[in-house]
N, C-alpha and C positions, 0 to 999 in steps of 0.2 A: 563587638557583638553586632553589633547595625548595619556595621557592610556586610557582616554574613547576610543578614538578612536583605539587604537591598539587592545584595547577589543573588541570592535566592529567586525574589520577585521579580524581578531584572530577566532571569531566563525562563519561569513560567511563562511573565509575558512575553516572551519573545518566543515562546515554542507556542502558545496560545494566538499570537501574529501570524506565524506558521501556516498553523491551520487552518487558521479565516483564510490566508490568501490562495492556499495549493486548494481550499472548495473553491473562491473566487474564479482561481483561473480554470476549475472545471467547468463551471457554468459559463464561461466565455467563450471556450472553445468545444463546440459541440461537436467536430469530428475528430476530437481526441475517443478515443477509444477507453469505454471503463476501463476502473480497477478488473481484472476476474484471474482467477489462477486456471492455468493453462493445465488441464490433467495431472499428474501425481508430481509434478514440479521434477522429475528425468525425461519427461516430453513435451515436445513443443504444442502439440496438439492432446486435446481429449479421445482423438481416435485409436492414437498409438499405444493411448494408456488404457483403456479398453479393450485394445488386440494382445497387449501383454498380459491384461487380468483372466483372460479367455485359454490362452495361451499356459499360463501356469496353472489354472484350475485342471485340465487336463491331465 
């Protein structure tokens, strides 16, 4: 029963490691480019998915 649990905590903390370090190395490199999602995730651009939504409203 123990190792489940030490299993358990073992990869909370290691996914809680994770996380501190993927903010860490956002704050280090400030010409990484945010997180943001790109239009309706079928385009690589907000434009394309705006010319679509224009486009099927029609």
């Amino acid at each position: 029963m123990w190792e489940y649990i030490l299993a358990v905590v073992a990869l909370v903390v290691l996914c809680g490691g994770w996380i501190v370090f993927q903010m860490w190395i956002n704050k280090q490199d400030p010409a990484k480019p945010k997180f943001e999602t790109k239009g309706c995730g079928c385009h690589t651009t907000k434009s394309k998915c705006v010319e679509n939504k224009v486009k099927a409203a029609k």
